[in-house]
TIRO-2110 file (N, C-alpha, C; in Angstrom, 1 decimal):
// TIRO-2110
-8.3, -12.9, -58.4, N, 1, A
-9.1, -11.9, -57.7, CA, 1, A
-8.5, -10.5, -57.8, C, 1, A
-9.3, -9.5, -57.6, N, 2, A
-8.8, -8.3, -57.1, CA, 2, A
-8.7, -7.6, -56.0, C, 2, A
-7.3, -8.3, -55.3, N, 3, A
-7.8, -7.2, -54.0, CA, 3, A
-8.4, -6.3, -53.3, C, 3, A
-8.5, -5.7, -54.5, N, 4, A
-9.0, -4.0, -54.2, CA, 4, A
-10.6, -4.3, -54.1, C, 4, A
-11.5, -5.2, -54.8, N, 5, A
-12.7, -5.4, -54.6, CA, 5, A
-13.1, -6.4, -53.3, C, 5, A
-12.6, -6.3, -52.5, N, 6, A
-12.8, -7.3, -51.0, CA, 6, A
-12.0, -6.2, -49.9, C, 6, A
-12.8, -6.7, -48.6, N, 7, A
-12.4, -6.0, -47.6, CA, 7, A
-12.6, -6.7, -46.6, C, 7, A
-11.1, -6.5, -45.4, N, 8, A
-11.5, -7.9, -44.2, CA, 8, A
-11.2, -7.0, -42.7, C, 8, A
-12.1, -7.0, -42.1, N, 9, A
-12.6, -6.7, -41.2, CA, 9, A
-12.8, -7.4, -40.2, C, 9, A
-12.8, -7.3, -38.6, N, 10, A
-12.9, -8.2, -37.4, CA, 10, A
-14.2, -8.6, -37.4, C, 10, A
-14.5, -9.5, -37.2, N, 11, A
-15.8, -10.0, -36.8, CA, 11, A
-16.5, -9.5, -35.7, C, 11, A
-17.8, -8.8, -35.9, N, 12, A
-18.8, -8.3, -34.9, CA, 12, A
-19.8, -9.9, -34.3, C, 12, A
-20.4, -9.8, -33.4, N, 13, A
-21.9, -10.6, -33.1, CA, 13, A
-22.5, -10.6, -33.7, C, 13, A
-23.0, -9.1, -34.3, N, 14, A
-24.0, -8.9, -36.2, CA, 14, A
-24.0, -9.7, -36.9, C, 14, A
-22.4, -10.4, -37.4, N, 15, A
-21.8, -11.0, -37.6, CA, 15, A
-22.4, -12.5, -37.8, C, 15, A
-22.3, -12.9, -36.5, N, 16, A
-22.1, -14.7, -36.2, CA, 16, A
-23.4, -15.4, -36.9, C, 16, A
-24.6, -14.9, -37.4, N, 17, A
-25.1, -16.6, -37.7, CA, 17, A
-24.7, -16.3, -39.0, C, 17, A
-24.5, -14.9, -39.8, N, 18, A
-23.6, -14.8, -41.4, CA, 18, A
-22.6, -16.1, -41.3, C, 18, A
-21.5, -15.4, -40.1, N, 19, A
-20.4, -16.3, -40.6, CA, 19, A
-20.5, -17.9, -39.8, C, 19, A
-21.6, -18.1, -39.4, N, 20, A
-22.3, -19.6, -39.5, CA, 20, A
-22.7, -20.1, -40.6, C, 20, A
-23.4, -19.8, -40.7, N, 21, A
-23.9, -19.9, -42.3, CA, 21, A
-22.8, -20.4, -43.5, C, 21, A
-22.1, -18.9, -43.8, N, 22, A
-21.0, -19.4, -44.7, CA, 22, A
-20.5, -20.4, -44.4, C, 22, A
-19.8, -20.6, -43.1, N, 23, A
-18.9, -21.8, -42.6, CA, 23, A
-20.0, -23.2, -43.1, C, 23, A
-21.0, -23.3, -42.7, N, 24, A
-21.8, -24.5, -43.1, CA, 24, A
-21.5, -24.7, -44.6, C, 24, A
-21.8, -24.0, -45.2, N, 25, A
-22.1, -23.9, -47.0, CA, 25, A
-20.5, -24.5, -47.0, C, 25, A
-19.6, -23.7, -46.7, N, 26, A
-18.0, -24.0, -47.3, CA, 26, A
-17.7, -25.4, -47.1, C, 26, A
-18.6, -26.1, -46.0, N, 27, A
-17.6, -27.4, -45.3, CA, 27, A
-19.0, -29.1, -45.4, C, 27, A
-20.0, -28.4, -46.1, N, 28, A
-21.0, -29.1, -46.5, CA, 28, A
-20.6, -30.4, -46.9, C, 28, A
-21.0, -31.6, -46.4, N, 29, A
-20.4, -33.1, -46.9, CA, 29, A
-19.1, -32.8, -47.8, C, 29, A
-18.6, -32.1, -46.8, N, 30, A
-17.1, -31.7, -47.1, CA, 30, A
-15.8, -33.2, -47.0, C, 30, A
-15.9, -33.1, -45.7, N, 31, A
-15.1, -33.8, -44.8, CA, 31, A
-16.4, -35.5, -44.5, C, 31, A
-17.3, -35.3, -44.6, N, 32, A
-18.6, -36.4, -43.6, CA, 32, A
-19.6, -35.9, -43.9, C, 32, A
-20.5, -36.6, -44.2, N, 33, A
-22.2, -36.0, -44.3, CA, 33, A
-22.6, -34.9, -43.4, C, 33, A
-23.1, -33.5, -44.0, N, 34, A
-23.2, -33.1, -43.4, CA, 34, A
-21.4, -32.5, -42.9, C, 34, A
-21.7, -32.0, -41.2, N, 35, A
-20.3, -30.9, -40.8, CA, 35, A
-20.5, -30.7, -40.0, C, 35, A
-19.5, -30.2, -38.8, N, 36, A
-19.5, -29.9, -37.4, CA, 36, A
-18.6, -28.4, -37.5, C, 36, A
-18.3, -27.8, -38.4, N, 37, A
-17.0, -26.4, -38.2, CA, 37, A
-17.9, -25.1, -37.9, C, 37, A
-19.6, -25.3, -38.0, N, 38, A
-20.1, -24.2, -37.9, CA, 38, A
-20.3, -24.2, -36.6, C, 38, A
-20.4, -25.4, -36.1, N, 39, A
-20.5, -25.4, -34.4, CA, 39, A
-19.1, -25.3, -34.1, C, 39, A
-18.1, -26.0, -34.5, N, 40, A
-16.8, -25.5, -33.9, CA, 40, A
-16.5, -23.9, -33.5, C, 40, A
-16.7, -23.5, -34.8, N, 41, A
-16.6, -21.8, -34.7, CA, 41, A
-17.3, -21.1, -33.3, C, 41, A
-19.0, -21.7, -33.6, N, 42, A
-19.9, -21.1, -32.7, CA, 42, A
-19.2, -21.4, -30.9, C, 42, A
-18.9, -22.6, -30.5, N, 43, A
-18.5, -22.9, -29.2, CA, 43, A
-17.3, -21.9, -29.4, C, 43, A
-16.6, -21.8, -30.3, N, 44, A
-15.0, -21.4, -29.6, CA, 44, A
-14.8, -20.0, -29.4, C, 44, A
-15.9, -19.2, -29.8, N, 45, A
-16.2, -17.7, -29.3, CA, 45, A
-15.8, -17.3, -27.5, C, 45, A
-16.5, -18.5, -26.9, N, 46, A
-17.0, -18.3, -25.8, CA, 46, A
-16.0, -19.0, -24.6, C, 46, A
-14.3, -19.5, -25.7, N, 47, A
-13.3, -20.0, -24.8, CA, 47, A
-12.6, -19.2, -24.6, C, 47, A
-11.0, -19.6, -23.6, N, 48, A
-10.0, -18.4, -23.3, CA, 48, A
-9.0, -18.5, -24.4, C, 48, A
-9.3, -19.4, -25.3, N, 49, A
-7.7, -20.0, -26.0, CA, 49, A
-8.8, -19.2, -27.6, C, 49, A
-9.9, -18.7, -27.5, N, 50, A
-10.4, -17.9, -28.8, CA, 50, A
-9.6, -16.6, -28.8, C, 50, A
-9.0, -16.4, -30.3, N, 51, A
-8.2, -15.1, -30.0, CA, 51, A
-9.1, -14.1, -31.0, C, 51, A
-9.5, -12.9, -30.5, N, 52, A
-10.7, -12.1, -30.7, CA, 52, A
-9.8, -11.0, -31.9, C, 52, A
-8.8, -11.0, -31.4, N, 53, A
-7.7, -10.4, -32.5, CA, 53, A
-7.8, -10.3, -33.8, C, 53, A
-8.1, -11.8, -34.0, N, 54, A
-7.5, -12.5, -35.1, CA, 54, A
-9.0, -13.1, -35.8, C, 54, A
-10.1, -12.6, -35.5, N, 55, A
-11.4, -13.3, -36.2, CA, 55, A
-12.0, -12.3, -36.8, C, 55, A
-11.2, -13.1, -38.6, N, 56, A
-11.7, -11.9, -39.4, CA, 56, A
-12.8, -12.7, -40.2, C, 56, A
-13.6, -11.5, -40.6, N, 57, A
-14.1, -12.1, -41.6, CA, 57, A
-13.9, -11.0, -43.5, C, 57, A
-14.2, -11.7, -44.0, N, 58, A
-14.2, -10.8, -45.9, CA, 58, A
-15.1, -10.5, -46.2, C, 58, A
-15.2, -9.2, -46.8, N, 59, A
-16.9, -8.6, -47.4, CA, 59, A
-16.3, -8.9, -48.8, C, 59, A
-17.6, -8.9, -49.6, N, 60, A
-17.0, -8.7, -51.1, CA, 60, A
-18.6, -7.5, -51.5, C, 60, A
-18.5, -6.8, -51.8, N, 61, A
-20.0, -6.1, -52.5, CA, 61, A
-20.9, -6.0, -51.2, C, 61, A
-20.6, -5.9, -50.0, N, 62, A
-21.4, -5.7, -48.9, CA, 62, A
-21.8, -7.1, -48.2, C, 62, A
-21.2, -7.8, -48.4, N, 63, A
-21.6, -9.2, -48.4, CA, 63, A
-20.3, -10.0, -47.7, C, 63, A
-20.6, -11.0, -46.7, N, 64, A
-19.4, -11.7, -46.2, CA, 64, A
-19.4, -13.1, -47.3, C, 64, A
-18.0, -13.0, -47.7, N, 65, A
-17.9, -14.3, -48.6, CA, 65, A
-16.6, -14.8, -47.5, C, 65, A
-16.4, -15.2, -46.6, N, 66, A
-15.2, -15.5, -45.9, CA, 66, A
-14.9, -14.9, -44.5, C, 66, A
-14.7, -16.3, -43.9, N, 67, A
-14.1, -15.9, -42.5, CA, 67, A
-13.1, -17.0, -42.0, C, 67, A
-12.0, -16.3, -40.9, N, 68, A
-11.0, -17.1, -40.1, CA, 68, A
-11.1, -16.5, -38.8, C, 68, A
-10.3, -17.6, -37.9, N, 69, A
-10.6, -17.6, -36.6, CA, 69, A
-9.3, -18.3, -36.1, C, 69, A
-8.3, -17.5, -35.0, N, 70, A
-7.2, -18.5, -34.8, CA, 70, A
-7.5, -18.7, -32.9, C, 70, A
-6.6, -19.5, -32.7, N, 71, A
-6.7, -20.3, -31.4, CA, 71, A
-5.3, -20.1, -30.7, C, 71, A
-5.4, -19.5, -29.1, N, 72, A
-3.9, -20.0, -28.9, CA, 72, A
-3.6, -21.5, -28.3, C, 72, A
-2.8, -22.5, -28.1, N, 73, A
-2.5, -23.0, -27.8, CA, 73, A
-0.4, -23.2, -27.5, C, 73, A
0.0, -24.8, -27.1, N, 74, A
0.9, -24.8, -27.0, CA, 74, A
1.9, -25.9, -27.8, C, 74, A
3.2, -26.0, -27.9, N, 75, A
3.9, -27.2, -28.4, CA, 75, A
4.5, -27.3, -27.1, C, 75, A
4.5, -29.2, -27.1, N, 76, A
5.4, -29.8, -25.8, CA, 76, A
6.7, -30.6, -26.2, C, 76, A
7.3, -29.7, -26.3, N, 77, A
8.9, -29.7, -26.6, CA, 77, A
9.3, -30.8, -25.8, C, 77, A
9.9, -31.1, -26.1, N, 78, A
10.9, -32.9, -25.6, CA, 78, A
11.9, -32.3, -24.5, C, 78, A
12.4, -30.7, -24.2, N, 79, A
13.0, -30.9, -23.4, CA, 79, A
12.0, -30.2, -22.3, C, 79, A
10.5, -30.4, -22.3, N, 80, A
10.0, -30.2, -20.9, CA, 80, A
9.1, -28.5, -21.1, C, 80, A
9.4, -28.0, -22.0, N, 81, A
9.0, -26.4, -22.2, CA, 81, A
7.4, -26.6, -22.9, C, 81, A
6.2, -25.4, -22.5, N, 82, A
5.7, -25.4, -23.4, CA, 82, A
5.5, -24.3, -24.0, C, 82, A
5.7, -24.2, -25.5, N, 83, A
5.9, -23.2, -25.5, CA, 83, A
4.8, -22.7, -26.3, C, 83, A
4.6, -21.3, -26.6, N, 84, A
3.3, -20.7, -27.2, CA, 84, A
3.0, -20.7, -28.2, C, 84, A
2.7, -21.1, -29.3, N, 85, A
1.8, -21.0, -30.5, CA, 85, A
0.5, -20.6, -31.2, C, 85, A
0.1, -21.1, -32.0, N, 86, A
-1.5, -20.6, -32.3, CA, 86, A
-1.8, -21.9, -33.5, C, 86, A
-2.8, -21.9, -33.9, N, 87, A
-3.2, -22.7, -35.0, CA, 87, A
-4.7, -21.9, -35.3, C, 87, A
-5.4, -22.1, -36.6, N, 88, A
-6.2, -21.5, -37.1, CA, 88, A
-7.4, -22.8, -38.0, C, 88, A
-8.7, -21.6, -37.9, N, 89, A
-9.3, -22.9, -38.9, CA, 89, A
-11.1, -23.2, -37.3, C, 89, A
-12.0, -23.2, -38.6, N, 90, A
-11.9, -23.2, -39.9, CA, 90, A
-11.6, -22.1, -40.2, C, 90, A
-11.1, -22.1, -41.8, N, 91, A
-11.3, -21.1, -42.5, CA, 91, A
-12.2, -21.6, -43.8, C, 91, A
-13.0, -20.4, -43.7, N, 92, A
-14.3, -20.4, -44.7, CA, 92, A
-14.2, -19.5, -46.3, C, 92, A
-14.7, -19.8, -47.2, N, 93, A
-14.8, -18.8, -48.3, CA, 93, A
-16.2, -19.8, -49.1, C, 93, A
-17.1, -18.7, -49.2, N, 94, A
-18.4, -19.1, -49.8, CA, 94, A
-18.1, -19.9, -51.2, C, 94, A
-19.0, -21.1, -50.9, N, 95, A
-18.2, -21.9, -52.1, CA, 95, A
-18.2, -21.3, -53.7, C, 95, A
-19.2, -20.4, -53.7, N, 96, A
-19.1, -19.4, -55.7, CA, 96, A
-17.8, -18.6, -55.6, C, 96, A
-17.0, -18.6, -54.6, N, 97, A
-15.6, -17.5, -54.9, CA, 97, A
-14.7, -18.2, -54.3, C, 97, A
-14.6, -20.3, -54.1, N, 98, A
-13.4, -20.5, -53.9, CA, 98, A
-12.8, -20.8, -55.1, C, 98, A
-11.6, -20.8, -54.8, N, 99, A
-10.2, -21.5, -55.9, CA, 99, A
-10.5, -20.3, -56.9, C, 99, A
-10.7, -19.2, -56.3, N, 100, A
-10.1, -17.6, -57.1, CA, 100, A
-9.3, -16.9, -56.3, C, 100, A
-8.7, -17.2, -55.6, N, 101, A
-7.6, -16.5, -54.3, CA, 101, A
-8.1, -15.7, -53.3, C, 101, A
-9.3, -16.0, -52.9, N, 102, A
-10.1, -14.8, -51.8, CA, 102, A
-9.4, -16.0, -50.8, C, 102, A
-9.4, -17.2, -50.4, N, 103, A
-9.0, -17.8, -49.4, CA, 103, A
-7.6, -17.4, -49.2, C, 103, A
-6.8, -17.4, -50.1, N, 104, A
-5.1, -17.0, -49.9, CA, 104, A
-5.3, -15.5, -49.6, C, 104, A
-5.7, -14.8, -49.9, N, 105, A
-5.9, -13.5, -49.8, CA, 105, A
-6.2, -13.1, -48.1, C, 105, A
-7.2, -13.9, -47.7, N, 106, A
-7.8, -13.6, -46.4, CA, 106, A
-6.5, -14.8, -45.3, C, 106, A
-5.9, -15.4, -45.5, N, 107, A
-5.3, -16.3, -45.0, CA, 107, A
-4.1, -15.4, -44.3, C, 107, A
-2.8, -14.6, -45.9, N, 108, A
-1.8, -14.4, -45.7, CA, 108, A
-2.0, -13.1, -44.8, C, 108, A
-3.6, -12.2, -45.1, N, 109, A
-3.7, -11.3, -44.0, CA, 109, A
-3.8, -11.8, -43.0, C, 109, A
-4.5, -12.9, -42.3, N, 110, A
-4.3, -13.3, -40.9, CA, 110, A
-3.3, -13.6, -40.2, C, 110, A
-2.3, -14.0, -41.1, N, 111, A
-0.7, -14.4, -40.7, CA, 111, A
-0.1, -13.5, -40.7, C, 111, A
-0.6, -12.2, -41.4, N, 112, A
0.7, -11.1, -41.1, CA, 112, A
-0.1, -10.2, -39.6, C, 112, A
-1.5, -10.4, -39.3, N, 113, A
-1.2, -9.8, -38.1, CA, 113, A
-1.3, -10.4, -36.5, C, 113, A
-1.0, -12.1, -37.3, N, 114, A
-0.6, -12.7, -36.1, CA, 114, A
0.6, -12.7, -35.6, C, 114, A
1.7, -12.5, -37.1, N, 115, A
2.8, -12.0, -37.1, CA, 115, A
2.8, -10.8, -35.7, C, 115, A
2.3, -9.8, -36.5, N, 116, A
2.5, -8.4, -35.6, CA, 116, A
1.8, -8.3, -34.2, C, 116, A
1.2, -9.9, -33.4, N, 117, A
1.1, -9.5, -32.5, CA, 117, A
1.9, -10.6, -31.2, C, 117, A
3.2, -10.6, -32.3, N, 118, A
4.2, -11.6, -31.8, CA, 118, A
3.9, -13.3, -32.0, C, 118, A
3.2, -13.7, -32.2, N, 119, A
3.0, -15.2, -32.8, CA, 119, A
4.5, -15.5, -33.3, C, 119, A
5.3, -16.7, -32.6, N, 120, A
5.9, -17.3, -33.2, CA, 120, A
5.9, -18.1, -34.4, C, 120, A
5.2, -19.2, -34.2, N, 121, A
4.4, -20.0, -35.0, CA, 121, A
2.8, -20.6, -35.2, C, 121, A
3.0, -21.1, -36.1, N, 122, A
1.6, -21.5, -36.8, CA, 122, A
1.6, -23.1, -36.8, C, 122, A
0.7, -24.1, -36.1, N, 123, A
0.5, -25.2, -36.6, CA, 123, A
-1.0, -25.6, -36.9, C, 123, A
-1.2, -26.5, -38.1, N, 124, A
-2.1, -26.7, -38.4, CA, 124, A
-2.0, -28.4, -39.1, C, 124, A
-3.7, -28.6, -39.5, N, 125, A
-3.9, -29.5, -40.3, CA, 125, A
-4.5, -29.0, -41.5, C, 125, A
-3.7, -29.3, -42.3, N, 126, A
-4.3, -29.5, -43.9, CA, 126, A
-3.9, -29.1, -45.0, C, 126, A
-4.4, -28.8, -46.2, N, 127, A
-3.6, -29.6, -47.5, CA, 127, A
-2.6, -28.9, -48.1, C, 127, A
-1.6, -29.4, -47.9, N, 128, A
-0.1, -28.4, -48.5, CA, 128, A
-0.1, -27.5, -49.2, C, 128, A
-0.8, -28.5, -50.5, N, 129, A
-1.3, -28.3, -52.2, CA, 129, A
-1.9, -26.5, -52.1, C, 129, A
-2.5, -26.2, -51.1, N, 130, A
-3.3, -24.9, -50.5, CA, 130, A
-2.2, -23.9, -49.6, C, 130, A
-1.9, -24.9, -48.6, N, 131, A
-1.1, -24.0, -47.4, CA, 131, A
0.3, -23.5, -48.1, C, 131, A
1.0, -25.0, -48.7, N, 132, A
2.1, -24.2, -49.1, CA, 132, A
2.5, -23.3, -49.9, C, 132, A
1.6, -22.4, -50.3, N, 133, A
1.1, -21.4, -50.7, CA, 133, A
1.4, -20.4, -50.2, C, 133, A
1.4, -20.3, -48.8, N, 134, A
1.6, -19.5, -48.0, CA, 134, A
3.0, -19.3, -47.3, C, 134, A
3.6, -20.5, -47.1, N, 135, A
4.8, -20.7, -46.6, CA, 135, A
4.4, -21.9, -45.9, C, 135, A
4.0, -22.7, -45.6, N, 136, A
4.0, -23.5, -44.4, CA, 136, A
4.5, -25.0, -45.3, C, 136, A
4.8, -25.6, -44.4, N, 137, A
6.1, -27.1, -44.6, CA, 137, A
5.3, -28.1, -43.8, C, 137, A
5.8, -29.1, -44.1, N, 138, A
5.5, -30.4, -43.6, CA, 138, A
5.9, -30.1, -42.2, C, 138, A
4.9, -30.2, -40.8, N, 139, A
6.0, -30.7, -39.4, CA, 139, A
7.1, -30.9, -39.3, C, 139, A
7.0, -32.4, -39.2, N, 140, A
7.8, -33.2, -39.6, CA, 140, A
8.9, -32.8, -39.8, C, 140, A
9.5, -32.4, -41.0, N, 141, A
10.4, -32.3, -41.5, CA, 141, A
11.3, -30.9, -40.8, C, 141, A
10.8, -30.7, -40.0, N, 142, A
11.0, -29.1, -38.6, CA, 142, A
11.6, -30.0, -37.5, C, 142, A
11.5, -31.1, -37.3, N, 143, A
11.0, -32.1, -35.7, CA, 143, A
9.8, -31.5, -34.8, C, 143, A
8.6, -31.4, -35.5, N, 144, A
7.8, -31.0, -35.2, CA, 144, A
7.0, -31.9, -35.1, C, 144, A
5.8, -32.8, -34.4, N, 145, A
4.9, -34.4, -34.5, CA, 145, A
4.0, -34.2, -34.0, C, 145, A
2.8, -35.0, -35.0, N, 146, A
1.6, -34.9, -34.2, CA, 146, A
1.1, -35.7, -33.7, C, 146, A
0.5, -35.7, -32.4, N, 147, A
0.2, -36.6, -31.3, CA, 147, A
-0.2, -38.2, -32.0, C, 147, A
-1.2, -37.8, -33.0, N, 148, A
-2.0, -38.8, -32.9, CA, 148, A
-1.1, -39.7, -34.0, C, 148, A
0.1, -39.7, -34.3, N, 149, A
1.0, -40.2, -35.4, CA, 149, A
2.3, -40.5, -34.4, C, 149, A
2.8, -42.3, -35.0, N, 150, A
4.1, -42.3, -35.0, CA, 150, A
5.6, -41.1, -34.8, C, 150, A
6.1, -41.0, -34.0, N, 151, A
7.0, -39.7, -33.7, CA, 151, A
8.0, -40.4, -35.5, C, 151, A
8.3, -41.0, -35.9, N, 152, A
9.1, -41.1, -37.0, CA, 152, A
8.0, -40.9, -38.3, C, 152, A
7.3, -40.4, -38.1, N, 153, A
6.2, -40.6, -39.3, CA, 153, A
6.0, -39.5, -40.3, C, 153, A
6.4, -38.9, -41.5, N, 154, A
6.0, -38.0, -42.3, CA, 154, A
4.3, -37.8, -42.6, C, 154, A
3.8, -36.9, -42.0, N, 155, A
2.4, -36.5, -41.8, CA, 155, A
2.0, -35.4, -42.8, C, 155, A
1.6, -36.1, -44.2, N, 156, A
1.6, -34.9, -44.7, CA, 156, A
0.3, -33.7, -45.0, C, 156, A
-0.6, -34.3, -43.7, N, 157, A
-1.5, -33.4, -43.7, CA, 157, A
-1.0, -32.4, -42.3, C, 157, A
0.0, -32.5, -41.7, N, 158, A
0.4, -31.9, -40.0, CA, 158, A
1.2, -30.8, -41.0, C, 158, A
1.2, -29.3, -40.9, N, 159, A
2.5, -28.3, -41.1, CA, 159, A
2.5, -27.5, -40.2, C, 159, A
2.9, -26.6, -40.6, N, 160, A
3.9, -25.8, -39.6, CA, 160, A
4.3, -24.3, -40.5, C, 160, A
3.9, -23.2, -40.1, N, 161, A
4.8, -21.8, -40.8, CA, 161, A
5.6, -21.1, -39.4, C, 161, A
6.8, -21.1, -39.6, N, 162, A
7.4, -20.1, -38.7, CA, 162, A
7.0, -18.6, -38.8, C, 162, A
7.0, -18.1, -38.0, N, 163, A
6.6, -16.6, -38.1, CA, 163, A
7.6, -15.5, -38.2, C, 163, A
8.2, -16.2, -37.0, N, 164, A
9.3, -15.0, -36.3, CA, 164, A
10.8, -16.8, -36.9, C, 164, A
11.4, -15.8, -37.9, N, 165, A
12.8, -16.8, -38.2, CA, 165, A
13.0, -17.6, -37.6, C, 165, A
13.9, -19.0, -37.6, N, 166, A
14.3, -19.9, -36.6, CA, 166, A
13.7, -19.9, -35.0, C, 166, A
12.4, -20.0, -35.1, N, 167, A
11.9, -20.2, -34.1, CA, 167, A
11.9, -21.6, -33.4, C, 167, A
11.8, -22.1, -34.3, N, 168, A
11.8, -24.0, -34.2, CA, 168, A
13.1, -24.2, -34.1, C, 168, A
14.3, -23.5, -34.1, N, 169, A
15.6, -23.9, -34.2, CA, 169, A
15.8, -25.1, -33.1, C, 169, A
16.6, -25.6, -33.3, N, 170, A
16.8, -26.5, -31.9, CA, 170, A
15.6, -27.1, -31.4, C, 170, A
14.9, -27.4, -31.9, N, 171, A
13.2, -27.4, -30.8, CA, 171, A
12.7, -28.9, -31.5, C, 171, A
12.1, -29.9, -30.6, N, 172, A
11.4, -30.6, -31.2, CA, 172, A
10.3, -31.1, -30.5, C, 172, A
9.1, -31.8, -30.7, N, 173, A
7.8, -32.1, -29.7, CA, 173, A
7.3, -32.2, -30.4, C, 173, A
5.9, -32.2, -29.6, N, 174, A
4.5, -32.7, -30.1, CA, 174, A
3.7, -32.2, -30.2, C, 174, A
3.0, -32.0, -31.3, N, 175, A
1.9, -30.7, -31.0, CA, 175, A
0.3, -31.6, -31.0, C, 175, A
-1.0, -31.5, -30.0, N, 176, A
-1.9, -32.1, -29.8, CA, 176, A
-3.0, -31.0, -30.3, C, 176, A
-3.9, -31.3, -31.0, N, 177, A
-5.0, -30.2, -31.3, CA, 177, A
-6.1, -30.0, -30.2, C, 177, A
-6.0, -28.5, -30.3, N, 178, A
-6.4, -28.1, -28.2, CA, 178, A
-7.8, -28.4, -28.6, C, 178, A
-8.5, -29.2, -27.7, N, 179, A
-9.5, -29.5, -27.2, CA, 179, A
-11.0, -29.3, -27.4, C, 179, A
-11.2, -27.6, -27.5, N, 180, A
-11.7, -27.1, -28.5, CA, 180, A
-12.6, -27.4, -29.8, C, 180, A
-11.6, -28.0, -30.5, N, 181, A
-11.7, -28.7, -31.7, CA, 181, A
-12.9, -30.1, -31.8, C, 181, A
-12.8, -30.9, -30.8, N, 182, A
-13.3, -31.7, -30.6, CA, 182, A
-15.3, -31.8, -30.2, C, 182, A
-15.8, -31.9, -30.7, N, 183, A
-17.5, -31.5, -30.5, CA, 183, A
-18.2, -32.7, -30.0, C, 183, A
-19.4, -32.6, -29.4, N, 184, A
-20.2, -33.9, -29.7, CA, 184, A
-21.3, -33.8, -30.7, C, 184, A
-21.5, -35.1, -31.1, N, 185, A
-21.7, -35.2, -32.1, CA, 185, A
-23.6, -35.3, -32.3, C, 185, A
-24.2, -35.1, -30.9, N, 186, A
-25.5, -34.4, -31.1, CA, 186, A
-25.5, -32.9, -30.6, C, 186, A
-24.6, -32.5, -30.2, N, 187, A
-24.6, -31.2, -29.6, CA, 187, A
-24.7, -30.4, -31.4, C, 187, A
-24.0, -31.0, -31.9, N, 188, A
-23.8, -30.9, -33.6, CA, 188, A
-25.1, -30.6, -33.9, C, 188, A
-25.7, -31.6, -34.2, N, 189, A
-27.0, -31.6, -34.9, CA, 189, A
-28.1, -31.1, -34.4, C, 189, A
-27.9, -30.8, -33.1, N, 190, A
-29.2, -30.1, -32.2, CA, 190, A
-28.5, -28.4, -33.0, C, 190, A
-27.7, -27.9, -32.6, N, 191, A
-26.8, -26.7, -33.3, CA, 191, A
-27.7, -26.6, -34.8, C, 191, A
-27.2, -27.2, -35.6, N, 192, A
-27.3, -27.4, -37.0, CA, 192, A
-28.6, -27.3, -37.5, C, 192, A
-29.7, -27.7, -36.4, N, 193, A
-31.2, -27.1, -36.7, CA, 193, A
-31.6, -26.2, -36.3, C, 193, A
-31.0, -25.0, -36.4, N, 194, A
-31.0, -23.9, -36.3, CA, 194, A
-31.2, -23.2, -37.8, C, 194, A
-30.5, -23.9, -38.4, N, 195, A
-30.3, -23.2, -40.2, CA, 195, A
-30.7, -23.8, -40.9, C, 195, A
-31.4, -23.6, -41.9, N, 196, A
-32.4, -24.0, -43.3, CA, 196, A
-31.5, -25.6, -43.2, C, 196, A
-32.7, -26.4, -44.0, N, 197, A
-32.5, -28.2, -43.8, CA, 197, A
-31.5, -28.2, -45.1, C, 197, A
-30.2, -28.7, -45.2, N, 198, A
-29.6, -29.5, -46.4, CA, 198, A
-29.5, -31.0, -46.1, C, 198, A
-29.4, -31.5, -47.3, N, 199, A
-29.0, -33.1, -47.4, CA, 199, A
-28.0, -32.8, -47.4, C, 199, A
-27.5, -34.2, -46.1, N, 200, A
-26.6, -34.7, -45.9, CA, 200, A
-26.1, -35.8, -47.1, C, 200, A
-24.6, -36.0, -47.5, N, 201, A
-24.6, -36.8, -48.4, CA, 201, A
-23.3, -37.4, -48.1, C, 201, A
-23.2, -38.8, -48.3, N, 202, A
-21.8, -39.8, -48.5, CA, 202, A
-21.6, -39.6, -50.1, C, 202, A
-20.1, -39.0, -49.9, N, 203, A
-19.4, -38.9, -51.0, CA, 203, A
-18.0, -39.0, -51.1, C, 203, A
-17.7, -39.5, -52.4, N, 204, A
-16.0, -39.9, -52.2, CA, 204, A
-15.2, -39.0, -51.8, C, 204, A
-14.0, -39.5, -51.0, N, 205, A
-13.2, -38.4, -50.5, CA, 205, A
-13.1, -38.0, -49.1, C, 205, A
-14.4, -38.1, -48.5, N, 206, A
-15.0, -37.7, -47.2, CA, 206, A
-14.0, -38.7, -46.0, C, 206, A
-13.9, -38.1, -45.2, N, 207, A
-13.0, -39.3, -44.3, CA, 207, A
-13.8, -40.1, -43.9, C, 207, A
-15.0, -39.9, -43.8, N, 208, A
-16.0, -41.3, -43.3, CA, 208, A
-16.3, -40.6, -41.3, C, 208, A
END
């Protein structure tokens, strides 16, 4: 891609059923028949842990091909502290301009001004192959664990980007994905008829 032809910008209200929309298209019998990330987004506007800062979206030609959204939460360090973090996602890029670097593009911008508004760290879920791209590492390999895993377990969908140097120094816990995240699963589909009908489809890969 060319940088110079894209531009990312905070997300307005104008905004939201665009960057609904996109988000549906990007995550379409992605993960499961069908998708829940365009309702994730939609609910998490209206929490305290939505950071308003940090919800950008990408124009490309007057047009939004991409958006991200980060969250704050915390890590519960083993010696009793909790301490502050963020994690991010979804992150969207209209599926005719992914795997051309508009997603890395729009990503490392969100980390540099999460960076600058003191963000220690970054934890997330998902695929190295992508993230480590950016800088981010296995957990794990930090003593960093995710709840829902063995504390000795190499998770290699759990990472982690430090922000601010040796943040994680000395530090080890558990990090739980805040709450947020979690939908019901007609609240979903009542949501989801709001936007033009797609087939749902089982396909390999999908977690089921």
């Amino acid at each position: 891609m060319n940088k110079n032809d894209c531009k990312i910008r905070l997300e307005t209200p104008e905004d939201y059923y665009e960057t609904e929309t996109l988000t549906r298209n990007a995550f379409w019998n992605l993960y499961r028949p069908g998708c829940s990330e365009h309702y994730v987004l939609h609910s998490y506007r209206g929490r305290d842990d939505f950071v308003k800062e940090l919800d950008f979206v990408m124009e490309k030609d007057g047009r939004i091909i991409g958006h991200v959204m980060y969250v704050r939460t915390t890590l519960q360090a083993d010696d009793g502290r909790n301490i502050p973090i963020m994690t991010f996602g979804p992150i969207s890029i209209e599926p005719a301009y992914q795997r051309k670097g508009y997603g890395k593009a729009l990503l490392d911008y969100s980390l540099d001004k999460a960076k600058a508004l003191g963000t220690g760290a970054v934890c997330i879920e998902g695929d190295i192959g992508f993230y480590g791209k950016s800088g981010f590492v296995i957990a794990s390999t930090k003593g960093i664990n995710y709840y829902a895993e063995p504390r000795d377990a190499l998770v290699p969908y759990f990472l982690l980007k430090e922000l601010k140097d040796g943040f994680f120094d000395g530090v080890t816990g558990v990090y739980r994905t805040p709450a947020g995240y979690f939908v019901d699963g007609n609240e979903v589909e009542s949501f989801d008829s709001r936007f033009p009908a797609k087939e749902k489809k089982v396909l390999p890969g999908q977690l089921g």
